[in-house]
VOBA-1610 file (N, C-alpha, C; in pm, whole numbers, padded with zeros to 5 digits, always signed):
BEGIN
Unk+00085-00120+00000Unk+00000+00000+00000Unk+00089+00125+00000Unk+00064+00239-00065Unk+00143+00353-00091Unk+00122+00408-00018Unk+00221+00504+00095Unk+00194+00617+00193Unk+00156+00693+00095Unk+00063+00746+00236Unk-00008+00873+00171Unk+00064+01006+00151Unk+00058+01063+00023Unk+00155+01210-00005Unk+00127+01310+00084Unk+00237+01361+00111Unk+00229+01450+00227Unk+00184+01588+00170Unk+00190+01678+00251Unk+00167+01814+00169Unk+00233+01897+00070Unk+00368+01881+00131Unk+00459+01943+00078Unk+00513+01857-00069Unk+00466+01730-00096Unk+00516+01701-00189Unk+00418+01659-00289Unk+00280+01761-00218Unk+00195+01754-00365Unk+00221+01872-00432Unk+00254+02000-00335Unk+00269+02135-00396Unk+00386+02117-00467Unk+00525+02025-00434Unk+00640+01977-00508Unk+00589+01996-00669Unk+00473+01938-00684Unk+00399+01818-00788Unk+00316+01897-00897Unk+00271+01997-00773Unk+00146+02108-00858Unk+00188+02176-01002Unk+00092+02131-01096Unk+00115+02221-01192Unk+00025+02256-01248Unk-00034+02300-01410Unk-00148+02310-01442Unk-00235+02270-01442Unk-00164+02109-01521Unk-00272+02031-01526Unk-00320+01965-01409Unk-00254+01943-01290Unk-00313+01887-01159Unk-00399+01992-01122Unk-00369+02136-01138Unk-00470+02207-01085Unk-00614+02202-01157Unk-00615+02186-01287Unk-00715+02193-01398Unk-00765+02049-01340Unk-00735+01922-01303Unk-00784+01802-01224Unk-00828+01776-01097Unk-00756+01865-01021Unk-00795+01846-00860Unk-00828+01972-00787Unk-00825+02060-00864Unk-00891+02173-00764Unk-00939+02302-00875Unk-01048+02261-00972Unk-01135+02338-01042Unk-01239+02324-00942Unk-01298+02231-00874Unk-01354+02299-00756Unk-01318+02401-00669Unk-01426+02490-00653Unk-01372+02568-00585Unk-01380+02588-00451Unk-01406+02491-00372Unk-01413+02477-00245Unk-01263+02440-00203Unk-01202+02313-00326Unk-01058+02231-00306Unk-00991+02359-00329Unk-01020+02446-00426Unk-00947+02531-00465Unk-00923+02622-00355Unk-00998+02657-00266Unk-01034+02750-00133Unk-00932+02699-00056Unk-00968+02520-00015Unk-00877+02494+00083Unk-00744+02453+00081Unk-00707+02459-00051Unk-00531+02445-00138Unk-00470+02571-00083Unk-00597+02725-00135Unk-00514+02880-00117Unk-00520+02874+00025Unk-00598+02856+00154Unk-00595+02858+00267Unk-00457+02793+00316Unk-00414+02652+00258Unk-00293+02615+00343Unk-00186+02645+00314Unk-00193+02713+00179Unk-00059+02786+00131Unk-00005+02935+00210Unk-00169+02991+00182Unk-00148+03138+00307Unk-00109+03087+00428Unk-00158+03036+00472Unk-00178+02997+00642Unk-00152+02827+00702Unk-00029+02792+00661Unk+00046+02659+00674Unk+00015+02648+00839Unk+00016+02725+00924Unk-00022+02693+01021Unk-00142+02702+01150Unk-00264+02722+01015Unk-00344+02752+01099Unk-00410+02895+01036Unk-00545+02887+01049Unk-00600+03105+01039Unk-00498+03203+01054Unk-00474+03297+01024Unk-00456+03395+01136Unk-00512+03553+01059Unk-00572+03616+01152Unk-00673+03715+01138Unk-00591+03815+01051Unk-00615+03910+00938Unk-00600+03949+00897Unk-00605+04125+00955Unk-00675+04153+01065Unk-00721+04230+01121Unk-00640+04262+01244Unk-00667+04171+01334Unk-00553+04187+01451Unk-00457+04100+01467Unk-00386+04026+01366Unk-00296+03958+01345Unk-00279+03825+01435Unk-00416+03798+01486Unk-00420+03673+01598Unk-00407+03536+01550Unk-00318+03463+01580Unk-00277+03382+01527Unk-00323+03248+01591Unk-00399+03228+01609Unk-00486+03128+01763Unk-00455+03156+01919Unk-00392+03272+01942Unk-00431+03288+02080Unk-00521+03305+02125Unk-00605+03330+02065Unk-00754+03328+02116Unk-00823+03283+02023Unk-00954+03186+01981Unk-01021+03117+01939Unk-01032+03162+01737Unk-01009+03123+01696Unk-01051+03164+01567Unk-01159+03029+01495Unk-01256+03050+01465Unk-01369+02940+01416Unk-01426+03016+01302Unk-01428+02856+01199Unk-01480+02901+01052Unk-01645+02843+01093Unk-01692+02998+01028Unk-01900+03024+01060Unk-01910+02870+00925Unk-02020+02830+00985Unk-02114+02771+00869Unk-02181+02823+00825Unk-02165+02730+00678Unk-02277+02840+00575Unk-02416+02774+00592Unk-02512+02875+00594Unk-02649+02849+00610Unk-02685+02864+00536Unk-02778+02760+00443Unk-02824+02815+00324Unk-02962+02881+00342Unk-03011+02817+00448Unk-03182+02834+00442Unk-03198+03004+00519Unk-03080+03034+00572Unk-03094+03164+00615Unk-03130+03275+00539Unk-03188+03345+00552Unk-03210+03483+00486Unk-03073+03581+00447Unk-03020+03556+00517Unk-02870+03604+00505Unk-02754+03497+00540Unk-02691+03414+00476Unk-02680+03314+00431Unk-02522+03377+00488Unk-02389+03303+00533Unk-02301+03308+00505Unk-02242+03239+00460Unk-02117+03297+00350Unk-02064+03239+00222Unk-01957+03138+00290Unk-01908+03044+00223Unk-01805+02969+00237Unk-01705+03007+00297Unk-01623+02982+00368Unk-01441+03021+00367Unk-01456+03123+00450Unk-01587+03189+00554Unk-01575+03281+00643Unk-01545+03232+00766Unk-01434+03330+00818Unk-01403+03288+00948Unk-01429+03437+01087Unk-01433+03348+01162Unk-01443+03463+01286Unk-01343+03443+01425Unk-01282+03616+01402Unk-01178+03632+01495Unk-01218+03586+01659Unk-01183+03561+01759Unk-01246+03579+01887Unk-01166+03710+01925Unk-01052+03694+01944Unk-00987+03840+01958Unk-01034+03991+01921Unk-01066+03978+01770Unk-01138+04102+01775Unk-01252+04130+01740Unk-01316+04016+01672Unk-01453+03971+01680Unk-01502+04019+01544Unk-01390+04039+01461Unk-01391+04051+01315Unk-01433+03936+01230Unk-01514+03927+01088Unk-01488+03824+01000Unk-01372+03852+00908Unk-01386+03734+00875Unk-01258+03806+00677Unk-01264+03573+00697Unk-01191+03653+00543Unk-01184+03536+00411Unk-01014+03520+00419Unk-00974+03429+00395Unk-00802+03410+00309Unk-00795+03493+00226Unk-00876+03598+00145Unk-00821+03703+00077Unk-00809+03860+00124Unk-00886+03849+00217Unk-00854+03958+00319Unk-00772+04015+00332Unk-00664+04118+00341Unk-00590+04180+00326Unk-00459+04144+00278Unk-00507+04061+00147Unk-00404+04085+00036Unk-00439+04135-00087Unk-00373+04129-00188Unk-00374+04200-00348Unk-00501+04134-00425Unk-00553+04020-00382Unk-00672+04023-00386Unk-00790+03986-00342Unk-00777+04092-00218Unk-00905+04087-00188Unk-01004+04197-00242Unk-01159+04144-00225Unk-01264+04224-00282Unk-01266+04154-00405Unk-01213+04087-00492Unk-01228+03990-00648Unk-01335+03868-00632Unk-01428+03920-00746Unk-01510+03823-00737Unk-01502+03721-00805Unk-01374+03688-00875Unk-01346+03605-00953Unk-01233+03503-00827Unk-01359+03372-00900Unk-01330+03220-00853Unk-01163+03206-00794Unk-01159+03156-00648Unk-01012+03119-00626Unk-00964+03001-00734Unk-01029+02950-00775Unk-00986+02789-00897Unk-00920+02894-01012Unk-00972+02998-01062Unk-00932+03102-01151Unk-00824+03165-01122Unk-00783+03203-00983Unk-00644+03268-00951Unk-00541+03195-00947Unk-00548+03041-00894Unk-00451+02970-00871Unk-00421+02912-01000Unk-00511+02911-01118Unk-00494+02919-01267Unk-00394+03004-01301Unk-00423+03138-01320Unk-00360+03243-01349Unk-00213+03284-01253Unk-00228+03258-01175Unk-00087+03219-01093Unk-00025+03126-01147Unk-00055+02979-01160Unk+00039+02920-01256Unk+00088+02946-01359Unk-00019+02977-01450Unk+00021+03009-01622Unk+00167+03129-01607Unk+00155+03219-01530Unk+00235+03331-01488Unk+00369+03348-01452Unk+00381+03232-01394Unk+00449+03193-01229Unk+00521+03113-01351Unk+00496+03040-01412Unk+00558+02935-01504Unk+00633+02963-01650Unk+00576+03052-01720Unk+00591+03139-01845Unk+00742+03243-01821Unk+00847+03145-01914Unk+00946+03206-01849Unk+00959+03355-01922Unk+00897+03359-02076Unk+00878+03486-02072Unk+00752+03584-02102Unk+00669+03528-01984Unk+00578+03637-01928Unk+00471+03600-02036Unk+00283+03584-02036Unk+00222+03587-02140Unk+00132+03701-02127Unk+00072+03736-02251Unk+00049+03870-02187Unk-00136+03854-02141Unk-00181+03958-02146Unk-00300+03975-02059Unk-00460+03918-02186Unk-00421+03961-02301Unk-00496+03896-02416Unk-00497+03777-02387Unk-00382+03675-02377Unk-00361+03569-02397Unk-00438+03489-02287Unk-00419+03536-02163Unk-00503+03512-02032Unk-00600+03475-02058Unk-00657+03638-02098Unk-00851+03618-02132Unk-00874+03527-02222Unk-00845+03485-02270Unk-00885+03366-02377Unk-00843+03197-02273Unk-00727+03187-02205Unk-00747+03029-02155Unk-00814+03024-02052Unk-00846+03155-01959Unk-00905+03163-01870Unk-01098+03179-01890Unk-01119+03218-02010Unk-01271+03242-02024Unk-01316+03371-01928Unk-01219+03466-01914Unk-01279+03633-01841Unk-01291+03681-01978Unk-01315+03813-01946Unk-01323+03957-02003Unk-01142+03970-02030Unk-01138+04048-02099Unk-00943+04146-02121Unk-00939+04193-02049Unk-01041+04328-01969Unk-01050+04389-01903Unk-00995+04306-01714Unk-01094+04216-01733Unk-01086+04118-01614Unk-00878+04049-01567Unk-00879+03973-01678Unk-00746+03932-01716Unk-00652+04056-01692Unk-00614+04138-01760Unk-00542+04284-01771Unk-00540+04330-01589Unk-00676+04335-01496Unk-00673+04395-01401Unk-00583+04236-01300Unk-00602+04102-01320Unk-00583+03982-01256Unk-00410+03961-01298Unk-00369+04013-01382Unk-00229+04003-01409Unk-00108+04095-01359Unk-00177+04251-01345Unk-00105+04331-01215Unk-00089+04299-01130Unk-00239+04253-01039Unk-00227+04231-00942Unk-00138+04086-00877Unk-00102+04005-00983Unk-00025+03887-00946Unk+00156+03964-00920Unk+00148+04044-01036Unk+00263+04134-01073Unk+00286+04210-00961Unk+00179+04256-00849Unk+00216+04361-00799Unk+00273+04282-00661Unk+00200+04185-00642Unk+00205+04144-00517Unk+00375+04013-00540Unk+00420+03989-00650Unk+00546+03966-00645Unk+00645+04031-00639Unk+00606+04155-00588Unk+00701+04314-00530Unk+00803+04298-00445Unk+00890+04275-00467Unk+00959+04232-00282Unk+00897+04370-00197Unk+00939+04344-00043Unk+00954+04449+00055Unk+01094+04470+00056Unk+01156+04570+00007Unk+01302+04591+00011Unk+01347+04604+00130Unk+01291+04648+00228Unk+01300+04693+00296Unk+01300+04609+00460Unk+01244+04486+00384Unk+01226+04368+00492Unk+01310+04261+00400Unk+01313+04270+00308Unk+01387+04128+00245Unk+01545+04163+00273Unk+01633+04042+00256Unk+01755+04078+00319Unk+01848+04106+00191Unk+01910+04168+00198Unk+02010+04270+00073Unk+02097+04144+00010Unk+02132+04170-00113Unk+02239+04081-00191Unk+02382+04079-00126Unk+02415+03930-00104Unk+02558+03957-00055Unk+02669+03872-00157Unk+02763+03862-00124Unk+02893+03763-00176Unk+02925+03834-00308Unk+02946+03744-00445Unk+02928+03853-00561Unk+02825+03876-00642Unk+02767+04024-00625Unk+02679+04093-00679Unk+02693+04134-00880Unk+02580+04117-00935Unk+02635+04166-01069Unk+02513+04298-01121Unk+02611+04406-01170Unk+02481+04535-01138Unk+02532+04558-01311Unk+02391+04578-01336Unk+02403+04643-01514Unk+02266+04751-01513Unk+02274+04807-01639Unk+02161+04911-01659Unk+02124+04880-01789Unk+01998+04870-01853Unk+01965+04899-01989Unk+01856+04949-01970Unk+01824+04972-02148Unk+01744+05083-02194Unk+01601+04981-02244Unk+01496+04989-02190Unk+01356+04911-02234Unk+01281+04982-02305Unk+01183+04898-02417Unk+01157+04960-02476Unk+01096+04907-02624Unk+00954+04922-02677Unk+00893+04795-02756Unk+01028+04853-02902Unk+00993+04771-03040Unk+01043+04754-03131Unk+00953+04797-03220Unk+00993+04879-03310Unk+00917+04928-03462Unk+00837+05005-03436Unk+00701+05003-03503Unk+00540+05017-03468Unk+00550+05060-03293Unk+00561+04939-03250Unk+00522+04934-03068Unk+00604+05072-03026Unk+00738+05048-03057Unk+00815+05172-02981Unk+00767+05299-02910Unk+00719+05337-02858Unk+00701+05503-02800Unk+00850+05569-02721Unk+00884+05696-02769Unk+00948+05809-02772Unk+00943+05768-02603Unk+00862+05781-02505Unk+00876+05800-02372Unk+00932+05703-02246Unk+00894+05502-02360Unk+00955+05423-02334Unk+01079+05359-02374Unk+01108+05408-02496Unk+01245+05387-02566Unk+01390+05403-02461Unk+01348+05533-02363Unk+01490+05583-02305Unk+01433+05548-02139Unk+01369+05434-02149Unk+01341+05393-01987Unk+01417+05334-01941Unk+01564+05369-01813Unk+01627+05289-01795Unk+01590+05202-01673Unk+01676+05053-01662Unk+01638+04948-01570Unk+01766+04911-01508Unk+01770+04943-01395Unk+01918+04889-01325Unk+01841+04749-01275Unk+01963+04640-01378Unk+01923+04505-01250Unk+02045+04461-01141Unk+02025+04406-01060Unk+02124+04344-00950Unk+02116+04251-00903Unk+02247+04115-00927Unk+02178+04006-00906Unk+02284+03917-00849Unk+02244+03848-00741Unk+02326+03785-00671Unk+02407+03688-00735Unk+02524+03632-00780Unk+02549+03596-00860Unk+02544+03395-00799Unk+02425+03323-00876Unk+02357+03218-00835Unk+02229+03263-00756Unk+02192+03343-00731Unk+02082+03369-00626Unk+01968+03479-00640Unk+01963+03587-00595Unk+01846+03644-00568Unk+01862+03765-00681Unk+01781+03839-00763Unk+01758+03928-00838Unk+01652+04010-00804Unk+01693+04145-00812Unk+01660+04264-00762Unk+01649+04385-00916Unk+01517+04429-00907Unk+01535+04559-01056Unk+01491+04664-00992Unk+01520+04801-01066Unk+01504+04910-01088Unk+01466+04934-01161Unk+01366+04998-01157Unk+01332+05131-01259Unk+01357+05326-01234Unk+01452+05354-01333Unk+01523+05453-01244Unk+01479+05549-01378Unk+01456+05727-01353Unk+01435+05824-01444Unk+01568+05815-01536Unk+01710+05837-01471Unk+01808+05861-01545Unk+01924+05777-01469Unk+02016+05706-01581Unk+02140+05659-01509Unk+02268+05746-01444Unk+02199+05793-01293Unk+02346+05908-01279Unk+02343+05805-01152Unk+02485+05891-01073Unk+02564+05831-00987Unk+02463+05784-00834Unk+02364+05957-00842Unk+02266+05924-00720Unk+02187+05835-00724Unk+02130+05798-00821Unk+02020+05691-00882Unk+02095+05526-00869Unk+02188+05520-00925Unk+02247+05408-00905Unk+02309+05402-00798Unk+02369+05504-00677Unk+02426+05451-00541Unk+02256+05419-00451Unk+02201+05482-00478Unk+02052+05446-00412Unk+02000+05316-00435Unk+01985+05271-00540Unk+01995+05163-00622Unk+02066+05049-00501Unk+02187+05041-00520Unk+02283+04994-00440Unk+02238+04941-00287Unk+02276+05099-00256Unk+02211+05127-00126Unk+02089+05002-00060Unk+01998+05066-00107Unk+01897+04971-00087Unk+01847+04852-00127Unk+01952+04809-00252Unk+01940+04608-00240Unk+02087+04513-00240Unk+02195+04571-00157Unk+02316+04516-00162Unk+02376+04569-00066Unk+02459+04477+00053Unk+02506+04489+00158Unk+02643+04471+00109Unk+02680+04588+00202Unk+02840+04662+00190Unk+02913+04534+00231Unk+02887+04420+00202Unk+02988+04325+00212Unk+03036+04250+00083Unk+02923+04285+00017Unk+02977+04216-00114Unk+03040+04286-00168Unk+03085+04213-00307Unk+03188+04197-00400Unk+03115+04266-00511Unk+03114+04379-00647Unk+03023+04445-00689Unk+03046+04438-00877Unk+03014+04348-00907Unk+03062+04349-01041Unk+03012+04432-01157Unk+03101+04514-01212Unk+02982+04607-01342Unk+03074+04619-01441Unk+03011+04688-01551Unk+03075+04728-01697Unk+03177+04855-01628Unk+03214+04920-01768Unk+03273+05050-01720Unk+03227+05148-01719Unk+03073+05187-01696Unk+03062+05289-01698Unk+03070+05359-01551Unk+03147+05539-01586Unk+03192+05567-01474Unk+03132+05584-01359Unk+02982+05612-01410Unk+02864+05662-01265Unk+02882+05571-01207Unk+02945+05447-01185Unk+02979+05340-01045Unk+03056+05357-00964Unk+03199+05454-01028Unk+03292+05468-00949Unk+03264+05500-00837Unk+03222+05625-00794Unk+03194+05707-00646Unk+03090+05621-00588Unk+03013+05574-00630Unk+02907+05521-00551Unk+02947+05410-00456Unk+03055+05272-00569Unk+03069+05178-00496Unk+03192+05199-00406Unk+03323+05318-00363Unk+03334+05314-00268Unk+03349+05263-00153Unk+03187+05256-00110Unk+03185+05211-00009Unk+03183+05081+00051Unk+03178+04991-00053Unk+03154+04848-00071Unk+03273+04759-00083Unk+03302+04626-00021Unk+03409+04541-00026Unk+03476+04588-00096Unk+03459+04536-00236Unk+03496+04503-00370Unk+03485+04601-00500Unk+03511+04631-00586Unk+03451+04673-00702Unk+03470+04609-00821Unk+03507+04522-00929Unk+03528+04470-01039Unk+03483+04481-01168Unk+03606+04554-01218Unk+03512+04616-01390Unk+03553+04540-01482Unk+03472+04570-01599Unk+03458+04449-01734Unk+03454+04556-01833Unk+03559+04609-01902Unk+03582+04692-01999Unk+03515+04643-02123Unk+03361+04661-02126Unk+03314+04665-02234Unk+03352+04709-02392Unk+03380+04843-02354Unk+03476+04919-02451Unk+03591+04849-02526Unk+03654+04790-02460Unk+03751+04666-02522Unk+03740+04569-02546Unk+03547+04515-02548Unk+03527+04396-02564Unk+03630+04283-02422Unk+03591+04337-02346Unk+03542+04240-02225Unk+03500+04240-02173Unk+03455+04111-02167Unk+03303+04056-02125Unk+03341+03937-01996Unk+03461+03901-01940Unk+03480+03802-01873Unk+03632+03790-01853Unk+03646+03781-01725Unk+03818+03825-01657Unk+03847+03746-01552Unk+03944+03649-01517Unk+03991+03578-01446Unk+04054+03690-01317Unk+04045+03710-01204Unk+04120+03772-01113Unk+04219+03707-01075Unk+04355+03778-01025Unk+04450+03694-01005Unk+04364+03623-00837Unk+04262+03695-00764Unk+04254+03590-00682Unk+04139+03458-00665Unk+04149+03445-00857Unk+04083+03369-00845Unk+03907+03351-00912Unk+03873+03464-00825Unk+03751+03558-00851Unk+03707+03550-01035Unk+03616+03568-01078Unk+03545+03554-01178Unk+03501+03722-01184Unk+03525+03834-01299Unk+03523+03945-01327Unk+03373+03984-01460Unk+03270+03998-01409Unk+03150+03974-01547Unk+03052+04019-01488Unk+02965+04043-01580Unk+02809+04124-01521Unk+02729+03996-01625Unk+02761+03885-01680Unk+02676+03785-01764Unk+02517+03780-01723Unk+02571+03725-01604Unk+02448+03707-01532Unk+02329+03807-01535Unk+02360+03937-01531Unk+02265+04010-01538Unk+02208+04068-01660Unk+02293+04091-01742Unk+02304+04070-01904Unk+02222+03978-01963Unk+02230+03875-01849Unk+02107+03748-01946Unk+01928+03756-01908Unk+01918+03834-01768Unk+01843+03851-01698Unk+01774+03943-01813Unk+01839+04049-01851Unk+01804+04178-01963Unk+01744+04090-02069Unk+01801+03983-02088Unk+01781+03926-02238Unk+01669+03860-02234Unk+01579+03821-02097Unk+01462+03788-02065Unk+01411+03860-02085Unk+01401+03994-01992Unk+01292+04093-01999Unk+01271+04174-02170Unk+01368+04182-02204Unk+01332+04214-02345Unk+01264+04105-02443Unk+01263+04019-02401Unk+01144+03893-02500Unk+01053+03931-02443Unk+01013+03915-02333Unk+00876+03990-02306Unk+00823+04096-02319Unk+00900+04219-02336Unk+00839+04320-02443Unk+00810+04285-02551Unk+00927+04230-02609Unk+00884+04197-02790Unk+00762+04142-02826Unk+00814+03996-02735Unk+00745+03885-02788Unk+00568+03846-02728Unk+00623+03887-02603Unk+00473+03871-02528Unk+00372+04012-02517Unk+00446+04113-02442Unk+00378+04259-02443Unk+00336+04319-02549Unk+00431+04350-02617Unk+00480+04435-02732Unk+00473+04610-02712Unk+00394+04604-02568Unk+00405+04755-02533Unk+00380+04702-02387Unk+00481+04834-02340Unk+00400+04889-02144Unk+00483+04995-02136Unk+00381+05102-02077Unk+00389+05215-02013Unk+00531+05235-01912Unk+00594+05319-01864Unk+00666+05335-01796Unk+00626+05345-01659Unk+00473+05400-01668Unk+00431+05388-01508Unk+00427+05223-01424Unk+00362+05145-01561Unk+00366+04991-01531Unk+00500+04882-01550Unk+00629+04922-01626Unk+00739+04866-01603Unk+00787+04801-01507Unk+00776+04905-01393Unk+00844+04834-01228Unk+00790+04704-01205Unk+00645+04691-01281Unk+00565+04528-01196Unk+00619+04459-01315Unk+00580+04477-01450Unk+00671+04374-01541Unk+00811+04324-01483Unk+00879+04415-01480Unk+01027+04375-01421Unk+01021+04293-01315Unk+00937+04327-01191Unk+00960+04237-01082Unk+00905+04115-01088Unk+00796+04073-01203Unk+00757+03961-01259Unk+00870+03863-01275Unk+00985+03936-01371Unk+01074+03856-01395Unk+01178+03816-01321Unk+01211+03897-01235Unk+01279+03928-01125Unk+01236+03789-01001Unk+01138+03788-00971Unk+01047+03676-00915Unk+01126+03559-00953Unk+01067+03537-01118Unk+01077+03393-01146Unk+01252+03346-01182Unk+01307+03425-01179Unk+01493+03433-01173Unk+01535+03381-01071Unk+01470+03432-00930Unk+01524+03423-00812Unk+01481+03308-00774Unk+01340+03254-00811Unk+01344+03140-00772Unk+01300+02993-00896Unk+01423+03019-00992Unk+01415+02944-01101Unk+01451+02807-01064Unk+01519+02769-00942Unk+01596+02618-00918Unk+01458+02560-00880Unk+01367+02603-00832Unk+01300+02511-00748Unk+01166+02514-00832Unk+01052+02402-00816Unk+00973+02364-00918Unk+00820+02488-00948Unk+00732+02418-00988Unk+00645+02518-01049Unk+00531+02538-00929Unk+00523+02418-00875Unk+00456+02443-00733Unk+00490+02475-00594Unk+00648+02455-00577Unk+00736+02521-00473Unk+00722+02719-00524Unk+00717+02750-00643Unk+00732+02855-00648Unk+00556+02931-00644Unk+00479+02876-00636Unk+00373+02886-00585Unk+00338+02893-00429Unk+00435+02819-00365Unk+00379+02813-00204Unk+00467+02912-00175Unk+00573+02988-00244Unk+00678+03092-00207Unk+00568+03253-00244Unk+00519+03228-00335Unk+00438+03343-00385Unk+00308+03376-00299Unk+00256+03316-00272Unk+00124+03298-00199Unk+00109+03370-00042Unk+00203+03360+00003Unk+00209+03461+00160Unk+00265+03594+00118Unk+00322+03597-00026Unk+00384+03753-00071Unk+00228+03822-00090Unk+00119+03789-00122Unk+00019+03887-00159Unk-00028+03964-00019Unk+00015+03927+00120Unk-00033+03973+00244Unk+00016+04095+00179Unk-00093+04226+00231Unk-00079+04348+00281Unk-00057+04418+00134Unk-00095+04395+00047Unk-00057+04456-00093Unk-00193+04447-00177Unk-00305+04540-00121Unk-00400+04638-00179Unk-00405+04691-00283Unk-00402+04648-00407Unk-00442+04695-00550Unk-00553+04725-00609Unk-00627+04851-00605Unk-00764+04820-00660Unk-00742+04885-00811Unk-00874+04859-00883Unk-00794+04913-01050Unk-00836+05036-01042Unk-00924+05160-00997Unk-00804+05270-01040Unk-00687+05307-00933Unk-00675+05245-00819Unk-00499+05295-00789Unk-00426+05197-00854Unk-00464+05115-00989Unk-00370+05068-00995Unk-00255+05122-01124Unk-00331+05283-01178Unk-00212+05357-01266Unk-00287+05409-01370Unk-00408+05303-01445Unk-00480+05403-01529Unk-00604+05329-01522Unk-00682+05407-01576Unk-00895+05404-01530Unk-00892+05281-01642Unk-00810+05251-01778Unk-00847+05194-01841Unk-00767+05090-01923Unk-00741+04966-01963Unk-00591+04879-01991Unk-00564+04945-02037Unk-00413+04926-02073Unk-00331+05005-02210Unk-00339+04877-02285
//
């Protein structure tokens, strides 16, 4: 007789098609997103009670006049209700959890990005619907810079210019620059910056790379003053056609890594987008940024990694940049 699969090594397992088989219900689908948010249990969205004091899911009554819906729970602490979507990126969506954990895969998996047309059609929404369900996946794969822990060991920092091709091109996105930074094997970090000067890129720095690492870039000079302050500095004289330098200690001298990172995000302009705004760039980028950082591990590990990122990240569509898709 086969032990029974544990949890962790069905989400190992999860992919489309298991989801399109075992949890187009949307009750399974409810209680898949519940143990991914909340691996250990409720915890209130409101006063952050985590079972110190009683938390119990209401039954739904149907015959009631006022009926409560599925998946409601009630705080004892503060004597609040809320849902598992409760104060994340999407809550208030009246579209099916079986539909998000859809659209999270297709997303989550697509190494370069599909776009929001493409959605509305495997998903059976509106464009409109799709277009507003694809930010918000985008937005809520945002890191917290500010809580996540900074790049260390050797770092590789580059800048390019984004921006559609031909026809698509616009004058305002053509000269959009993108500083990326990326742990070299590990975690990737982007920017979206007005102009490449020294303040922009030590800020840059600043806030996703700890003064212990090692800092690898091209030659351009706006790095000099900035990195300073940091271990290391290591340049790759583009200008002379190099691209890759042995250190005498050893050390490996290249920005590749991030260079290839670029070579992603530009298929997804081309190939998938073919246009985005400069106001909406930062979430494209961190889309890709996401699925970089956690490319070693499978399609449903990177699902149970994504799923506690939507806490506290409130998107409604008009704060989310314009009244209407682009």
């Amino acid at each position: 007789m086969k032990n029974k699969q544990t949890f962790a090594e069905e989400i190992g397992e999860l992919n489309l098609a298991t989801l399109a088989k075992k949890y187009s219900n949307e009750d399974k689908a409810r209680k898949l997103f519940e143990k991914m948010r909340w691996p250990n249990g409720p915890v209130c969205p409101h006063c952050k009670n985590k079972g110190e004091k009683p938390i119990s899911k209401l039954r739904a009554q149907t015959k009631s006049k006022q009926p409560v819906r599925k998946g409601v729970y009630f705080c004892g602490a503060c004597r609040e209700q809320f849902t598992v979507t409760v104060g994340t990126a999407f809550e208030g969506s009246h579209i099916p959890i079986s539909k998000w954990l859809m659209a999270i895969s297709i997303i989550r998996s697509a190494k370069k990005s599909i776009s929001s047309n493409q959605l509305h059609r495997m998903l059976g929404v509106t464009y409109k619907t799709a277009w507003f369900m694809t930010h918000r996946i985008r937005f809520a794969m945002t890191p917290n810079h500010w809580a996540e822990p900074k790049l260390t060991g050797t770092v590789e920092v580059d800048e390019t210019f984004v921006g559609g091709k031909g026809e698509h091109a616009t004058k305002h996105l053509r000269h959009t620059p993108v500083v990326a930074l990326v742990q070299r094997d590990g975690i990737a970090r982007v920017k979206v910056v007005s102009s490449v000067t020294q303040h922009n890129l030590g800020k840059c720095l600043n806030e996703c790379v700890d003064k212990s690492a090692v800092v690898n870039t091209d030659d351009n000079t706006a790095y000099r003053n900035p990195l300073k302050m940091w271990k290391a500095h290591h340049v790759v004289n583009h200008t002379r056609e190099e691209y890759h330098r042995k250190n005498d200690d050893g050390s490996i001298a290249t920005t590749n890594s991030a260079e290839s990172f670029f070579s992603l995000l530009k298929r997804g302009v081309v190939g998938s987008w073919h246009h985005v705004s400069r106001e909406h760039l930062p979430k494209y980028a961190n889309e890709f940024a996401f699925r970089w950082t956690h490319s070693h591990i499978t399609d449903g590990e990177r699902m149970a990694v994504f799923i506690p990122m939507i806490a506290d990240k409130r998107l409604t569509y008009r704060t989310c940049g314009l009244l209407k898709p682009i």
